[in-house]
LUMFIMI-951589 format. One line per 8 residues: number of its first residue (from 1); their letters; for each residue x, z negated, y of C-alpha. Coordinates in nm, 2 decimals, padded with zeros to 4 digits. Layout:
NUM	A	X:Z:Y | ...
***
This chain:
1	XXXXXXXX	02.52:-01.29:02.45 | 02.65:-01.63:02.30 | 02.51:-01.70:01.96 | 02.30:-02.03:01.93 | 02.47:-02.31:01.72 | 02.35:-02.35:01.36 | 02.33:-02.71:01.32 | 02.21:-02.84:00.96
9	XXXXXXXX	01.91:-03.09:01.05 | 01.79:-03.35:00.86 | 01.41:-03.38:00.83 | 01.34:-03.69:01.01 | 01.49:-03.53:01.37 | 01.26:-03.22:01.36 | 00.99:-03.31:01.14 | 00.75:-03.61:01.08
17	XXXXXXXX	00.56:-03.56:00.75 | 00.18:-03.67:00.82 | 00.04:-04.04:00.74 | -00.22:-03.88:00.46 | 00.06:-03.80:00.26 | 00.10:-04.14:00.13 | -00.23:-04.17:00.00 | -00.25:-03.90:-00.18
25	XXXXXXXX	-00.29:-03.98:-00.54 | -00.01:-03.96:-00.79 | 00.04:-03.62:-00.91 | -00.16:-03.43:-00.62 | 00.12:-03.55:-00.35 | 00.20:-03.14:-00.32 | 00.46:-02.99:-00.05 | 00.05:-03.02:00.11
33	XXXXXXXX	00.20:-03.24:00.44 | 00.01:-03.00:00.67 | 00.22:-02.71:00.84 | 00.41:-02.95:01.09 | 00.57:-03.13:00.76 | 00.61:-02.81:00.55 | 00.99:-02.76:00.64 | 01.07:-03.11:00.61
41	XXXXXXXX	00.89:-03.14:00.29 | 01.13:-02.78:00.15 | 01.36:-02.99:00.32 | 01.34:-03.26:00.07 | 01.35:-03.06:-00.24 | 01.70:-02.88:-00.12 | 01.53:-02.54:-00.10 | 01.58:-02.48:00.30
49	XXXXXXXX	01.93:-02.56:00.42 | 02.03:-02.42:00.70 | 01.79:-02.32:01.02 | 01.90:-02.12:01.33 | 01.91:-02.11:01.56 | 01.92:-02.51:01.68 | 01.69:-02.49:01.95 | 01.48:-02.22:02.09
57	XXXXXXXX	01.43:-02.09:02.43 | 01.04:-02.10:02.44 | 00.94:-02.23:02.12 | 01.09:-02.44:01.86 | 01.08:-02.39:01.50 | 00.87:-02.65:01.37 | 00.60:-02.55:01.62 | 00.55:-02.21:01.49
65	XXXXXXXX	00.40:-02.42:01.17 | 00.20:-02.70:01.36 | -00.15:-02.58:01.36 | -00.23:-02.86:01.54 | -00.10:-02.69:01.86 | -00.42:-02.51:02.03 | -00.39:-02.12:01.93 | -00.12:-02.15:01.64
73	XXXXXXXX	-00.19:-01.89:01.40 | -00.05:-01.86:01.06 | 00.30:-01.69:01.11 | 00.48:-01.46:00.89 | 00.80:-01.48:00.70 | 01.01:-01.22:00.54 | 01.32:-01.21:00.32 | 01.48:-00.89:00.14
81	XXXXXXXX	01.56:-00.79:-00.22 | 01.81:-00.51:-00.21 | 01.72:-00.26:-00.50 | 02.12:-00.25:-00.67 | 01.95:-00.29:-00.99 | 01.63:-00.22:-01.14 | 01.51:-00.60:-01.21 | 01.56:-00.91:-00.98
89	XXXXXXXX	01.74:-01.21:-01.12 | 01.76:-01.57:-01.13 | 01.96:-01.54:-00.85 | 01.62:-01.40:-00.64 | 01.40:-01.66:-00.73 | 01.48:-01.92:-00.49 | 01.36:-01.69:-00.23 | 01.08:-01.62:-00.34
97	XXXXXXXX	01.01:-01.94:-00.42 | 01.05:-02.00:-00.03 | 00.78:-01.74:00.03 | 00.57:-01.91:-00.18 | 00.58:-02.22:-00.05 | 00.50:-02.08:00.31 | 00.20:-01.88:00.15 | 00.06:-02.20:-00.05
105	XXXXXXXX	00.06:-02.36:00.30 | -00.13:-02.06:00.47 | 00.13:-01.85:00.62 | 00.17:-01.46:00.54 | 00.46:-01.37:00.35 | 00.66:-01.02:00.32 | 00.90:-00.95:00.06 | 01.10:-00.64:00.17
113	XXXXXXXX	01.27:-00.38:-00.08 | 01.59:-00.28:00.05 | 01.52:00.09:-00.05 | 01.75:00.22:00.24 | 01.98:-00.04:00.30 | 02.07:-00.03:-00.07 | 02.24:00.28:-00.01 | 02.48:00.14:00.21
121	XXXXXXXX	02.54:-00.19:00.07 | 02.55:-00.54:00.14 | 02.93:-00.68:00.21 | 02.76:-01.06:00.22 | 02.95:-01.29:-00.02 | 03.16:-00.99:-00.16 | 03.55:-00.92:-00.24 | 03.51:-00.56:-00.25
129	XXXXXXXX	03.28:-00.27:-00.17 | 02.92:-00.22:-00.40 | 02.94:00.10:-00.63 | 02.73:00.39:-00.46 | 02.43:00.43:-00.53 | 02.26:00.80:-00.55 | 01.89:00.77:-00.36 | 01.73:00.94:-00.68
137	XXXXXXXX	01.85:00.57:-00.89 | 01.78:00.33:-00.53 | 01.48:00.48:-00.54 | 01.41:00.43:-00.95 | 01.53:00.06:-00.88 | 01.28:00.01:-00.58 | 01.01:00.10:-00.77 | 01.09:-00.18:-01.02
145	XXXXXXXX	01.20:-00.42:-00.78 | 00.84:-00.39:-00.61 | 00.64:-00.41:-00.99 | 00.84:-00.69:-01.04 | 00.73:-00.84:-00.69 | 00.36:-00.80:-00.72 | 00.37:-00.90:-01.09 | 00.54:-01.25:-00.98
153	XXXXXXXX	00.31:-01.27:-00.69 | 00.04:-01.21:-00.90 | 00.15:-01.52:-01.17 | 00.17:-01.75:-00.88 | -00.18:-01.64:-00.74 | -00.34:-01.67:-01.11 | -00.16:-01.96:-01.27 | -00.04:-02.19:-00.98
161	XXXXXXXX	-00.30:-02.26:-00.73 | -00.33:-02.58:-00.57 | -00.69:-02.54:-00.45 | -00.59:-02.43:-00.05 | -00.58:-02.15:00.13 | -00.35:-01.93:00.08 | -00.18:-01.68:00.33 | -00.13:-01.32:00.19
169	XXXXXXXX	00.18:-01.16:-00.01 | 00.26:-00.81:00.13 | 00.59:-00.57:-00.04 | 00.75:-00.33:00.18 | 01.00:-00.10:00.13 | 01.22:-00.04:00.43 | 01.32:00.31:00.40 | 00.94:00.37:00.52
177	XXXXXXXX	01.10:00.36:00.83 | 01.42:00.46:00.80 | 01.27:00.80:00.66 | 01.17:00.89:01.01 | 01.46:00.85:01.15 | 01.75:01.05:01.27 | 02.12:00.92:01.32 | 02.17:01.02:01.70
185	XXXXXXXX	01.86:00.87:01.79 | 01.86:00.56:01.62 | 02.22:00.50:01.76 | 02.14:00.61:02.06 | 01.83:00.38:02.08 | 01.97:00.05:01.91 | 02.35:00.14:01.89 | 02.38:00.04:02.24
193	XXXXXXXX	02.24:-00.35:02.19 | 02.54:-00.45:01.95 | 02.90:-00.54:02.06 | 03.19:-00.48:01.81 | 03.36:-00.82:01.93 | 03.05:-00.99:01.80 | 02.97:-00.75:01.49 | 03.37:-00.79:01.39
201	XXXXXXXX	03.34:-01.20:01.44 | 03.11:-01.20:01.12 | 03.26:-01.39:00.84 | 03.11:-01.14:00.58 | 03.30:-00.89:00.80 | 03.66:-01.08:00.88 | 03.68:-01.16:00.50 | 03.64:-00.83:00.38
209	XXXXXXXX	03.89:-00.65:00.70 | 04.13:-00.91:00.57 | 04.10:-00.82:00.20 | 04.34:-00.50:00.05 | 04.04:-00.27:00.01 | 03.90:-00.34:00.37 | 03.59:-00.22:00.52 | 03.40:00.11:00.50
217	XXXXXXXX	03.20:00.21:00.80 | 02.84:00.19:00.58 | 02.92:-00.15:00.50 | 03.01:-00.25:00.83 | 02.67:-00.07:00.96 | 02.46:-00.27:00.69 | 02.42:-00.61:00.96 | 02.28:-00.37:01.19
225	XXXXXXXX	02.02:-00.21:00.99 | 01.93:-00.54:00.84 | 01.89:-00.67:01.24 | 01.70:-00.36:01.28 | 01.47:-00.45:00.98 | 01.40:-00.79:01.10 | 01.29:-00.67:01.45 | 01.06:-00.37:01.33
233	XXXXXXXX	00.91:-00.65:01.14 | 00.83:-00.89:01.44 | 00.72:-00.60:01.65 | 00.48:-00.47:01.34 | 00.36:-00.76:01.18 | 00.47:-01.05:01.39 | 00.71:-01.17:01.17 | 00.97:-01.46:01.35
241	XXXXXXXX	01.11:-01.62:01.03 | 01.35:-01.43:00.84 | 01.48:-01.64:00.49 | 01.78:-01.56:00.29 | 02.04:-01.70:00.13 | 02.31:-01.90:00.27 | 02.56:-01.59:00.24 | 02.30:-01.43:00.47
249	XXXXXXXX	02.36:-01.62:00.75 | 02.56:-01.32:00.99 | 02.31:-01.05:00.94 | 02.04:-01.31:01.01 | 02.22:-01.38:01.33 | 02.23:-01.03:01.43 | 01.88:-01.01:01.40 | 01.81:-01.29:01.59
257	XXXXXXXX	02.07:-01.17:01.87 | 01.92:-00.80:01.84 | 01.51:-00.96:01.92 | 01.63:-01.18:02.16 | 01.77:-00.93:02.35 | 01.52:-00.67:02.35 | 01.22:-00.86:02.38 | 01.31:-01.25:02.52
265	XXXXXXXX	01.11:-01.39:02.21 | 01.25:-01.67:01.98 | 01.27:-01.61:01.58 | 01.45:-01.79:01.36 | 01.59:-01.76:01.02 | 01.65:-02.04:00.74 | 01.84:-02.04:00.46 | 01.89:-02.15:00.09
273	XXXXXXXX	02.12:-02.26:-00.14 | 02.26:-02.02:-00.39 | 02.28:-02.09:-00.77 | 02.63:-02.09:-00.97 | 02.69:-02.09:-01.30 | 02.89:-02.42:-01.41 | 03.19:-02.26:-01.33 | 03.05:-02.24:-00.93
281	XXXXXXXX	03.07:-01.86:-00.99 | 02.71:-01.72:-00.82 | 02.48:-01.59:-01.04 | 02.41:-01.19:-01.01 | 02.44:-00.85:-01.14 | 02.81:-00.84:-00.98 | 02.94:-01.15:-01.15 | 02.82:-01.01:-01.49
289	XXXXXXXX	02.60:-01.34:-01.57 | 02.26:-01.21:-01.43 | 01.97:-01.38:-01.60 | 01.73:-01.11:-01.52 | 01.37:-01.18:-01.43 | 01.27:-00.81:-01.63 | 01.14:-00.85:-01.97 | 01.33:-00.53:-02.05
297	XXXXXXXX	01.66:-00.69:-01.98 | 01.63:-01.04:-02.06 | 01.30:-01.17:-02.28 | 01.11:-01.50:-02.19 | 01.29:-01.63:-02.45 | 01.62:-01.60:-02.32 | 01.48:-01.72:-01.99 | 01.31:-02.05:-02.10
305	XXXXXXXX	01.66:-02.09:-02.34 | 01.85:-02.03:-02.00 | 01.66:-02.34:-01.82 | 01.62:-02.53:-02.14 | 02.00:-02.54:-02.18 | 02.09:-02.72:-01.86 | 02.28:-03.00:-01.81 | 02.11:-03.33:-01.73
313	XXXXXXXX	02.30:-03.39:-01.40 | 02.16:-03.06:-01.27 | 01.80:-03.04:-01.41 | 01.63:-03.34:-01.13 | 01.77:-03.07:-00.86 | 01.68:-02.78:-01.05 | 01.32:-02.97:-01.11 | 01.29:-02.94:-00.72
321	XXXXXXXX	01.42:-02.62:-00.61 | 01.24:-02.38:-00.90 | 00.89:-02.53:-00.91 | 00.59:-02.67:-00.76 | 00.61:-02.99:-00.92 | 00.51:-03.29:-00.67 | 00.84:-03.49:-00.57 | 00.70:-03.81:-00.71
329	XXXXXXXX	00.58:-03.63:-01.05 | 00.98:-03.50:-01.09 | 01.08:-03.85:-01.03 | 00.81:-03.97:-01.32 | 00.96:-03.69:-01.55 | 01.29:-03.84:-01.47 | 01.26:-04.19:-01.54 | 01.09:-04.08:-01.87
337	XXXXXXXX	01.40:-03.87:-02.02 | 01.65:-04.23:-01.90 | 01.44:-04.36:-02.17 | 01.41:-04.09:-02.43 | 01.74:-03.81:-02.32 | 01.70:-03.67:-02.67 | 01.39:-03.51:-02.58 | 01.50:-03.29:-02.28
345	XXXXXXXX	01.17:-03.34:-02.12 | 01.26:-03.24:-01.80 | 01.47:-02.94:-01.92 | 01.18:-02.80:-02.14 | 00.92:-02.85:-01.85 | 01.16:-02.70:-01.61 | 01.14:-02.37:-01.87 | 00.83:-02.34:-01.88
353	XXXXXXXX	00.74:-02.39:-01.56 | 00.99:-02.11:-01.44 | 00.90:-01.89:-01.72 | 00.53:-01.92:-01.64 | 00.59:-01.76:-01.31 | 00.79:-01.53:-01.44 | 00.66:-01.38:-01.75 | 00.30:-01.58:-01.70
361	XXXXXXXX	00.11:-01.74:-01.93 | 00.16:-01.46:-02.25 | 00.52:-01.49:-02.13 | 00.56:-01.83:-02.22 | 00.37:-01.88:-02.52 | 00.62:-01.61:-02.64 | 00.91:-01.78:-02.58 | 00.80:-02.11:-02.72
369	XXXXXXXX	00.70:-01.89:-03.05 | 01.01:-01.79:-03.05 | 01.20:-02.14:-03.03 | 01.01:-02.26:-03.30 | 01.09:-01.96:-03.51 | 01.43:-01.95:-03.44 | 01.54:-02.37:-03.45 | 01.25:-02.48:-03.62
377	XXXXXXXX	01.22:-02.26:-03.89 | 00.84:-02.22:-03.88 | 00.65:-02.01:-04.06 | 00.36:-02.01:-03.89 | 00.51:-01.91:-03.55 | 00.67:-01.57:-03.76 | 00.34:-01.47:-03.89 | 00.20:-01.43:-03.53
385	XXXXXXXX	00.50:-01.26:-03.39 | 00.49:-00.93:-03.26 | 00.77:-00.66:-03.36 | 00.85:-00.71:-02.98 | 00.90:-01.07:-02.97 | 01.13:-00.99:-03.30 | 01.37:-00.77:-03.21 | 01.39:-00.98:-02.86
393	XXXXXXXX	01.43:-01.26:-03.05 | 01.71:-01.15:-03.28 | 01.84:-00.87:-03.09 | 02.13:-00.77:-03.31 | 01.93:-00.74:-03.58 | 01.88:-00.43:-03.81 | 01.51:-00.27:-03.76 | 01.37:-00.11:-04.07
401	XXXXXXXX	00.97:00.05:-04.15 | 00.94:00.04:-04.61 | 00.68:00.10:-04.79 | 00.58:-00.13:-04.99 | 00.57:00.02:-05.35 | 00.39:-00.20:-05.63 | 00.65:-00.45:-05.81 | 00.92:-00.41:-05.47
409	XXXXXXXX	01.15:-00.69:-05.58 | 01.40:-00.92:-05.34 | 01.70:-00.72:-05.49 | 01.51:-00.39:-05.38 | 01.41:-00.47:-05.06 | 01.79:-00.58:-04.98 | 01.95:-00.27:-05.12 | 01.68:-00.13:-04.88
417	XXXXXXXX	01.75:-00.28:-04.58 | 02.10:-00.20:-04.63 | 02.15:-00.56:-04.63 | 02.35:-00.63:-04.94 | 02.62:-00.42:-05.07 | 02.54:-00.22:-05.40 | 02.64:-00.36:-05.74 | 02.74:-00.70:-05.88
425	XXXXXXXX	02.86:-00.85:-05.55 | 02.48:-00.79:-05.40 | 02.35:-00.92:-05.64 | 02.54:-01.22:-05.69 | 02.43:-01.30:-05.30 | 02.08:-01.35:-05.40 | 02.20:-01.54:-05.70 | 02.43:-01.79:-05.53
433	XXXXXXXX	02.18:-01.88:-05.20 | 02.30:-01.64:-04.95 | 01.97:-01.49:-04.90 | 01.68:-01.62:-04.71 | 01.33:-01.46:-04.64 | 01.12:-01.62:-04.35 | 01.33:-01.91:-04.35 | 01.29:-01.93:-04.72
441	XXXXXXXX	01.58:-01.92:-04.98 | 01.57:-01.66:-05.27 | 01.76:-01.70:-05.58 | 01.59:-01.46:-05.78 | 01.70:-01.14:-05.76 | 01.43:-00.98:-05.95 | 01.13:-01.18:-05.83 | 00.85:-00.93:-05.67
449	XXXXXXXX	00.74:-01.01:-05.27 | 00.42:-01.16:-05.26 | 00.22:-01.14:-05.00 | 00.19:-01.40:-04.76 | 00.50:-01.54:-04.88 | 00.80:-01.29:-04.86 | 00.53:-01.08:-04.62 | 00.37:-01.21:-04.33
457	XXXXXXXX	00.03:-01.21:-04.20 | 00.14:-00.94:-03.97 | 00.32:-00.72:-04.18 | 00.66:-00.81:-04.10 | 00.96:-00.99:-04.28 | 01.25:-01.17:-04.18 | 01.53:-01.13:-04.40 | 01.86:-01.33:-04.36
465	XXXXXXXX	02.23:-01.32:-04.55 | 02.44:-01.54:-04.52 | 02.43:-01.74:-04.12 | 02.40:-01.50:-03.90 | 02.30:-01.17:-04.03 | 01.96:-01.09:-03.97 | 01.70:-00.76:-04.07 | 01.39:-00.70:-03.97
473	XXXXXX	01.15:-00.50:-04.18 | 00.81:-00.36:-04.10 | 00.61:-00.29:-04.41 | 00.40:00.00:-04.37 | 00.06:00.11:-04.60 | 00.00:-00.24:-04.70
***
């Protein structure tokens, strides 16, 4: 069977965006163009690039989403996470993002853990084969791919609702399925509705025959389980809209060939883009420059820094593709920051928008703590810091629990912390302004901590020699 032409469509072919949109007031004009303007709206941002295939048999894709057809029912979308590593990354979040959007306009939404597919490994996008995984650490990561899921599902739902109906978030793990399955069947059952010429005519599969460490027969295999997925899915729950990113265009395809096929029925699949890093490498776990979405491996600080830090010709695109914001409400951010650049509006709103979703509300109140203890040098934003946000904060930094004994000088508390070597040289740090304690300079070798000064409200104190050498202590029996 021929495979449909993928043909990148611009809005206005496929999709007319309602009258009512216009007169929406300022600030409420949402991706909210009823369902039959919902892709073209995604359109707009940049979030859906690609959709296949270009025309269906029976039905076409912006139809599925007109509700204005008589029986339309809200549809269902999926796209996978494959657990390779316990935490999703920046990488994931356009995705999900995508799922969002279709749930904020009514539709149900499935986010599938790759817990079997994992084990073989996806060769989308890849140079050379993924490191095995053993099923015992697949299945550790699966677990924390799905918290991680239903947490971020669970931030959108409590801290980003537009006042609509929303369609339901569902996680599913495919080796449910895959569990009750065995090899000579399932070949013998699906095996016989794929042909190599077409399997082999994959990009994903001709770049990696043609690189010097080949193929492996489980990599090879991974379209077909993926296609497998994406039917067990329609016949299950319906589901005719598969997203993923533009790398996941062939195994997509097979899906669509695979359902096609067996049943006559149209889906579809749409893609996104994928985020580089400023050197166009794409951000992952692979590439080594995963921002993770896991507070275990990269704090809300880090993650607001991350999006706080990018450039001004990228932030407007960013703006659109990693929040909510209305399209005329980025444009008002953006005309703002040509008037005042210095204040990064857009970048910081960007942060903590993204950071919200992530980490929620707690989330980014902690990282914005942390900025202002870290460039602003406040005081007051130490003193409510937990021994968490801390040692996120300054990660390299020494952790010490004192006692604070009656008369504990600066000099003592150094020697300590192991901060200061013993003897003269020590103490000719404090002497000559190498020494700093919550952002405060100490000359005074022999002068006795006070509290609420040299120890914060909460117990803790920051101590700092020289620019970049930082201890944390934790006084104890205060």
């Amino acid at each position: 069977m021929a495979a449909p032409m993928l043909r990148c469509i611009s809005p206005s072919r496929w999709f007319c965006t309602p009258g009512p949109l216009a007169v929406l007031p300022r600030g409420l004009r949402e991706a909210h163009s009823g369902d039959k303007g919902l892709l073209a709206v995604q359109k707009a941002r940049g979030l859906f690039k690609e959709f296949f295939p270009d025309k269906g048999t029976k039905v076409e894709l912006p139809e599925l989403f007109d509700r204005s057809i008589a029986g339309n029912r809200p549809q269902t979308i999926y796209c996978g996470f494959d657990p390779t590593a316990d935490s999703l990354h920046v990488g994931h979040l356009l995705t999900l993002l995508g799922l969002f959007h279709f749930q904020r306009a009514g539709h149900n939404v499935i986010a599938l853990v790759g817990g079997a597919t994992a084990r073989l490994g996806d060769p989308s996008g890849r140079t050379k084969e993924r490191e095995a995984l053993d099923a015992e650490r697949v299945g550790s990561n699966a677990r924390a791919l799905r918290r991680g899921l239903e947490a971020l599902a669970a931030h959108h739902q409590q801290l980003f609702s537009n006042g609509r109906a929303w369609g339901s978030f569902t996680v599913l793990d495919n080796s449910a399925w895959y569990q009750e399955q065995h090899l000579v069947d399932f070949l013998a059952a699906v095996g016989g509705h794929f042909r190599m010429g077409t399997l082999l005519s994959r990009l994903s599969v001709q770049t990696r025959l043609k690189s010097p460490e080949g193929m492996s027969l489980a990599e090879f295999l991974y379209q077909v389980l993926q296609a497998y997925d994406f039917y067990y899915l329609f016949q299950r729950y319906g589901c005719r809209v598969q997203l993923g990113g533009s790398d996941q265009l062939g195994n997509i395809t097979s899906g669509y060939e695979f359902i096609n096929k067996l049943t006559g029925e149209d889906v579809f699949g749409i893609t996104l883009p994928l985020i580089t890093s400023t050197t166009g490498a794409k951000l992952g776990k692979s590439a080594g420059n995963a921002v993770w979405l896991s507070r275990d491996k990269t704090s809300p600080f880090e993650l607001y820094q991350f999006f706080v830090r990018q450039p001004d010709d990228a932030v407007e695109r960013y703006l659109r593709l990693f929040t909510f914001l209305p399209l005329p409400e980025i444009d008002h951010i953006m005309q703002l920051h040509v008037k005042e650049p210095e204040k990064r509006g857009p970048q910081k709103r960007l942060a903590a928008e993204v950071t919200k979703l992530v980490h929620g509300q707690e989330g980014l109140d902690s990282a914005k703590r942390c900025t202002q203890a870290l460039y602003h040098s406040s005081v007051d934003a130490l003193e409510v810091m937990s021994d968490e946000e801390l040692k996120e904060l300054f990660k390299e930094a020494s952790f010490s629990e004192l006692v604070l004994d009656p008369g504990t000088s600066v000099l003592d508390t150094c020697r300590k912390a192991n901060a200061i070597p013993d003897g003269p040289r020590g103490y000719r740090m404090i002497t000559e302004g190498g020494v700093s304690i919550n952002h405060r300079q100490v000359t005074n070798p022999e002068s006795v901590l006070v509290v609420g000064q040299h120890i914060l409200k909460n117990g803790l104190s920051l101590l700092k020699i020289g620019k970049r050498n930082f201890y944390i202590i934790k006084w104890l029996q205060l």
